[in-house]
N, C-alpha and C positions, 0 to 999 in steps of 0.2 A: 425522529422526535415524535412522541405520542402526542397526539389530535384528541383535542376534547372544543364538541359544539356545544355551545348553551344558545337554545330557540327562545328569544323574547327577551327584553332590552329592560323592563323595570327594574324595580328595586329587587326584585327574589334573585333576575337574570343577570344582572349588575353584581349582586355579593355571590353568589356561586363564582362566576368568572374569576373575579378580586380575590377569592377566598382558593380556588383551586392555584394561580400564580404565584399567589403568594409562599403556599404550602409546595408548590413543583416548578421554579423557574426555569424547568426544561421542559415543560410540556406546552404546547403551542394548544393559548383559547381564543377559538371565534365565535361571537358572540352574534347572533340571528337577529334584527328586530325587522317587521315588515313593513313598520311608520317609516316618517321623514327622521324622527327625533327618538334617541330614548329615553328611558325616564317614567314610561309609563304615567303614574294617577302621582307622581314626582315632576311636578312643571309649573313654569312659573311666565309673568308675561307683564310688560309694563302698562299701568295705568294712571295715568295723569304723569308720567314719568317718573314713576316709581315701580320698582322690580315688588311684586307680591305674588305670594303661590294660586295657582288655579285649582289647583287637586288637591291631596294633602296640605294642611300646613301645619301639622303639630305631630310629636310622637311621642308614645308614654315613655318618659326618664326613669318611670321605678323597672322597669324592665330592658335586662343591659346594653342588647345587641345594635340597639340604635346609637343611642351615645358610644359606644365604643366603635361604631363602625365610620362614625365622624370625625372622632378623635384619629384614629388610624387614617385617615384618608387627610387631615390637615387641618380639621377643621376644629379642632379642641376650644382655641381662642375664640372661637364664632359662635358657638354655642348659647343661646340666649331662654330663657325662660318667662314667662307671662309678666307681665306685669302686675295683674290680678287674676286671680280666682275664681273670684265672687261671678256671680251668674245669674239671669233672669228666666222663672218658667212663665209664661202666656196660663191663661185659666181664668175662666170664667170672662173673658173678656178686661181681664189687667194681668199687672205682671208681679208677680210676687220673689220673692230670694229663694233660690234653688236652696233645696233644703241640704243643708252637711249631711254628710257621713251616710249618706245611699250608697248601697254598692251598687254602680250603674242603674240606680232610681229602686231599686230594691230597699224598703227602710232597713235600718237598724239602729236608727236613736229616736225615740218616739217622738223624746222633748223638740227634736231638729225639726222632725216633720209640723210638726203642730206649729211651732213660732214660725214657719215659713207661710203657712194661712192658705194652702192650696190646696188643701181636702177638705171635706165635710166632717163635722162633728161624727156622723153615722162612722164613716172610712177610720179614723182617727182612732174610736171605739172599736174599732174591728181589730186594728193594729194592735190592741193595747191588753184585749182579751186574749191573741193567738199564743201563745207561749202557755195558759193556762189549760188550753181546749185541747187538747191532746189526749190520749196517749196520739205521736203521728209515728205512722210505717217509717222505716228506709225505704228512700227516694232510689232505687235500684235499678228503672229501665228509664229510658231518656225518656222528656217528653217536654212541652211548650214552656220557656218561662212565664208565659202569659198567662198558661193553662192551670201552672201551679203556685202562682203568684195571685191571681183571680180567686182561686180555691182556699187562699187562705185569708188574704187579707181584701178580696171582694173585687170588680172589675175597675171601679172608682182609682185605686190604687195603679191599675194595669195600664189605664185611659192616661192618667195625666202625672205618672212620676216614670213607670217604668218603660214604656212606651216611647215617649219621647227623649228619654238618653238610650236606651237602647239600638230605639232610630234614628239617632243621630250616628252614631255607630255603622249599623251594617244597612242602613236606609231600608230597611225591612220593618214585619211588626213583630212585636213579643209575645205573639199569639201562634205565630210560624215560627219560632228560634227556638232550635235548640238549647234544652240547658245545659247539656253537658259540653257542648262546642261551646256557643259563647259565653257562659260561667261555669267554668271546671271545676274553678275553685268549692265553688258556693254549692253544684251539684256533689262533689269528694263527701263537704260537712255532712249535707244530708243526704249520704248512703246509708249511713248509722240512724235514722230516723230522730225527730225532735221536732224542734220550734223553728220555723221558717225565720223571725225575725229575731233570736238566739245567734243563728248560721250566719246570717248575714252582718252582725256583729261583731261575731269570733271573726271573721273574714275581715271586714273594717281595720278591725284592732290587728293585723296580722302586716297590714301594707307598711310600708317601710316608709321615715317621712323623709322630707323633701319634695321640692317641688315635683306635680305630678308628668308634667311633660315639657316638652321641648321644643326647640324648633335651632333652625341657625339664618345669622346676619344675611338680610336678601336675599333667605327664601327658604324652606328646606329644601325645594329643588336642585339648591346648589350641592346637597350632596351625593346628588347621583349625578351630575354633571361633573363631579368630582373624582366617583368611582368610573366614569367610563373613560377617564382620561387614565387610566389604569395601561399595564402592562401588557393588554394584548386587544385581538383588535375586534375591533366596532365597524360593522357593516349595516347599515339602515337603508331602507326601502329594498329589504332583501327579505321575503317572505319563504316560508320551508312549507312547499307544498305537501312533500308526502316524506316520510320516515320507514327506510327497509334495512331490516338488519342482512348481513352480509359474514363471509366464514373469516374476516377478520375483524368486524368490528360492525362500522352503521355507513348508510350513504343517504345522502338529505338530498332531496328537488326541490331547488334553490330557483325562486325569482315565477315572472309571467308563464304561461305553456308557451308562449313563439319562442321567449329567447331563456326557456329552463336551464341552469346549469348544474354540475354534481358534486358537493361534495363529498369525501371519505372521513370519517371520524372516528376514533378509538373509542369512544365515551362519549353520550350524550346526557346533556342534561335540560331537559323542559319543562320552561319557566314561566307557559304563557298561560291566560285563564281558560277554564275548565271545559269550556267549547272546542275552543281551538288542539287541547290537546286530545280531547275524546277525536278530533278527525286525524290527529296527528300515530296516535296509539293503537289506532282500530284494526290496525294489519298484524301486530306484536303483543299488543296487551289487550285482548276483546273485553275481558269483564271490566277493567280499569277503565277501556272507553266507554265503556254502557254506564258505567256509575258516574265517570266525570260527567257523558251527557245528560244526565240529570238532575246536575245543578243546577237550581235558576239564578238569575241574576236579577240585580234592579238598577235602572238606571236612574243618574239623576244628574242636576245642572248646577253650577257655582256662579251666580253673577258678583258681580264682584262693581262698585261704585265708588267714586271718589267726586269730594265734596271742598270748597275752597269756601273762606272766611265766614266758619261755624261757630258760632259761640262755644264755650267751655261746655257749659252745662244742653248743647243741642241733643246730645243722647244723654239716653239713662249712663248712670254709674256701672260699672262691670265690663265683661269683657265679652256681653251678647243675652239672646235671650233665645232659647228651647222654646219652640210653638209645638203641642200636641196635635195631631190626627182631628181628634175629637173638636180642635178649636175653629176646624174647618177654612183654613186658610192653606196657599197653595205652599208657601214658605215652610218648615220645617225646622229651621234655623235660620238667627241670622249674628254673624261676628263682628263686633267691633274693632277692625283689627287695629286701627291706631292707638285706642286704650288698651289692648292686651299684649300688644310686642313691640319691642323698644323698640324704635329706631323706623319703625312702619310711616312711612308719609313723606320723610325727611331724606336727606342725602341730595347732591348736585341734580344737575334737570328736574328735578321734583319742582312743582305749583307749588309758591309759596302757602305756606299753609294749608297744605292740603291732608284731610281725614278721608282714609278707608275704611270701607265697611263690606261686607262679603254675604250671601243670604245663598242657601244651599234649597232645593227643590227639586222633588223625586222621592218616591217611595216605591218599595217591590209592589206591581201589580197595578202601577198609575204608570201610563207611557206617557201620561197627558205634558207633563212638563217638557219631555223633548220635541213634542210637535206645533210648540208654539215656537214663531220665529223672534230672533232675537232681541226687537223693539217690543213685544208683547211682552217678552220676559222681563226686561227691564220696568216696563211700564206696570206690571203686575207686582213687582218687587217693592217700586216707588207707592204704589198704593196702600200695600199693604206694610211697607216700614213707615208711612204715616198715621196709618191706623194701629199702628203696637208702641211707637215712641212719641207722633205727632211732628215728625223732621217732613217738609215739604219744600224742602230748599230742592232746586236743579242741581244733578249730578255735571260736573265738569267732564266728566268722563267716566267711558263703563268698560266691561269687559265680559262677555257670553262664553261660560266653556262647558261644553256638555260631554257626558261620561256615558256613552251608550252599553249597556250592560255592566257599569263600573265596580257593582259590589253584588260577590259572590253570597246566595243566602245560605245559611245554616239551617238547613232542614232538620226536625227532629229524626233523627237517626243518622244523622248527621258523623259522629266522629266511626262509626258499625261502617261504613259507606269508603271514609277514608282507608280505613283497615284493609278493605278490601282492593283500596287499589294499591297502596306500599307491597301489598300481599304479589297481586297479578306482576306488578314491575317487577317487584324482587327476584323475580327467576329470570330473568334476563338481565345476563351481566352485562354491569358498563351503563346501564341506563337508569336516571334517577327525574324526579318530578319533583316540581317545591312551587311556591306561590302563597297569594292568597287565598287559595280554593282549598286549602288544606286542617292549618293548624291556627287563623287567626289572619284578622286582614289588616291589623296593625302595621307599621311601618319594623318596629323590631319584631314582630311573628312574622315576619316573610322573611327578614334578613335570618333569624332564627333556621327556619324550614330552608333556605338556600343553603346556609352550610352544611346542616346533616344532607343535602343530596350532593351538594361537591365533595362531603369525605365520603359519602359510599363509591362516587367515582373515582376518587381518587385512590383508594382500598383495593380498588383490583386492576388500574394501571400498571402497566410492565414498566420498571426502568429503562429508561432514556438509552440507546444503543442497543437496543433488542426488538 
């Protein structure tokens, strides 16, 4: 029976496995993780007794691989969607309505931006002349969205719309992100050269409607808990120290140096982030590890609070509010998760009446969040969700989860970078790479990028009895 290992237990590690079982129920998958648990930045943990995600807790619904990868695994009936929308930006010291129809804080409806009262007359005026002030080039070699977002419609714009959804996203800034990785879309429009806030329009007008993301009933974590009760098997606190290929296929150094042990495998598939694989590839694929090691990462923290007999109106209306860079607070966000997802607070052993709320902190190039211990964090949380909403009630219960290195950046030259490393793998048969470090760190862009490297595995797999 052919042997295929998948190294790293997320969500990429998790749908390869799923996805190659599925496609070969005669081929035996072991799946690697070096934690206790897997699941990866998929985890979830009770607070106030209540099951809420720590990492993830949402995934874009316009894009399929996520919903379908739920539906498939049982979870179609659980599928649950926002309860609102609506959203708060932080600026200037209040909180104003996240403006519609930004692509990821990029304008593209003037009038959106303006009724939302978070730029300046100057900024607004800039927006409104760019479409005029041209002729503009095609946008043909990558470069910062911040950089070309600043160049058109001024830093103001960069500071406090794009900025802050973008860094909500990859916890990085828009001054370091690639345009062509994290907006392909929007980079595609303007290779043809034109009006920056045109592009992002046509873009707008192109998304498919319905609601824009998703999550499932207690937790999205439950669905990688879901995938790893899959068809094959799951081995945790099993670390792959070293990866050598072999004249019939791969042998992995599995576990501590006292007590290493060996596996043999027909096909490997590695699923873990861009670090770990650059040590893991260094012997097999050099150029692919020198590019993965040059990914940086950013880490960052999710506290996560639960609050008992709150008035209705104790928070703002919405389902959270975006804190810009610029507003100089240590927060970045913070989610209301009992007004954005049904059923958040409630269910058995739950504190009567208890409201969640979630505050995310960490940016690429600030360690500063992970080195405060976890009363600090919480205390810095509480101060600062009193000074953006005015709630100074005692939290009945908290929760500290930190993401050390959790989100891989998009360097400009960023998708040139990936090329090259599909490129170096690709000559070595049987061996494939997927993840977040790749094509998107969304929860369906890694399910996406898992399946194309379990069918390149499974593409050159021998039939079963040979």
């Amino acid at each position: 029976m052919p042997r295929v290992a998948v190294i790293g237990g997320g969500i990429a590690g998790l749908s390869a496995a799923d996805r190659i079982r599925r496609a070969r129920p005669d081929v035996e998958v072991v799946l690697l993780e070096g934690a206790e648990q897997v699941g990866g930045k998929l985890r979830r943990a009770q607070v106030a007794g209540a099951w809420v995600d720590v990492g993830a807790e949402a995934m874009l619904a316009r894009r399929p691989e996520g919903v379908r990868a739920a539906t498939e695994a049982g979870l179609a009936g659980e599928l649950i969607s926002p309860l609102t929308t609506s959203a708060l930006l932080r600026s200037r010291g209040a909180n104003h309505a996240l403006p519609a129809r930004t692509l990821i804080g990029v304008p593209s409806d003037l009038a959106a931006v303006r009724a939302s009262g978070v730029l300046s007359d100057a900024a607004l005026a800039r927006i409104e002349a760019e479409p005029g002030g041209g002729p503009y080039p095609p946008v043909t070699e990558d470069v910062s969205v911040g950089e070309l977002v600043g160049r058109r419609f001024g830093d103001e714009v960069v500071d406090r719309l794009v900025d802050p959804l973008l860094g909500g996203v990859y916890a990085g800034h828009a001054r370091a992100l690639s345009l062509q990785a994290a907006m392909p879309g929007l980079a595609s429009r303007l290779a043809g050269g034109g009006s920056l806030l045109e592009a992002a329009a046509a873009a707008v007008g192109t998304q498919a409607p319905g609601p824009v993301f998703a999550s499932v009933t207690g937790g999205l974590a439950r669905l990688a808990e879901r995938l790893a009760d899959g068809d094959f098997q799951v081995r945790t606190s099993t670390p792959v120290r070293e990866l050598r290929r072999t004249a019939t296929g791969f042998e992995l150094a599995l576990g501590s140096v006292p007590g290493r042990q060996q596996l043999a495998a027909d096909a490997v598939v590695v699923a873990v982030p861009a670090g770990k694989a650059a040590v893991l590839l260094r012997g097999l694929a050099p150029v692919a590890a020198a590019e993965l090691g040059s990914i940086e990462t950013a880490s960052l923290v999710i506290v996560t609070l639960a609050f008992t007999g709150l008035a209705p109106d104790a928070l703002p209306p919405g389902s959270g509010i975006l804190v810009p860079a610029v507003e100089g607070l240590a927060v970045k966000a913070m989610t209301f998760s009992s007004q954005k997802w049904p059923g958040v607070g409630s269910g058995s052993g739950v504190e009567s009446g208890v409201t969640l709320l979630r505050a995310s902190l960490g940016r690429a190039g600030e360690p500063e969040a992970l080195q405060r211990d976890d009363a600090e964090l919480v205390a810095v949380v509480r101060r600062e969700l009193a000074a953006v909403t005015g709630l100074v009630a005692e939290p009945v219960d908290s929760h500290v989860q930190r993401w050390g290195g959790g989100l891989p950046q998009y360097a400009v030259g960023h998708p040139l970078r990936v090329a090259l490393i599909r490129a170096d793998v690709a000559r070595i048969p049987g061996l494939a790479v997927c993840g977040a470090s790749y094509d998107g760190v969304g929860i369906p862009a890694c399910i996406g990028s898992a399946h194309k490297a379990a069918d390149r595995v499974l593409a050159g797999l021998r039939p079963s009895g040979q």
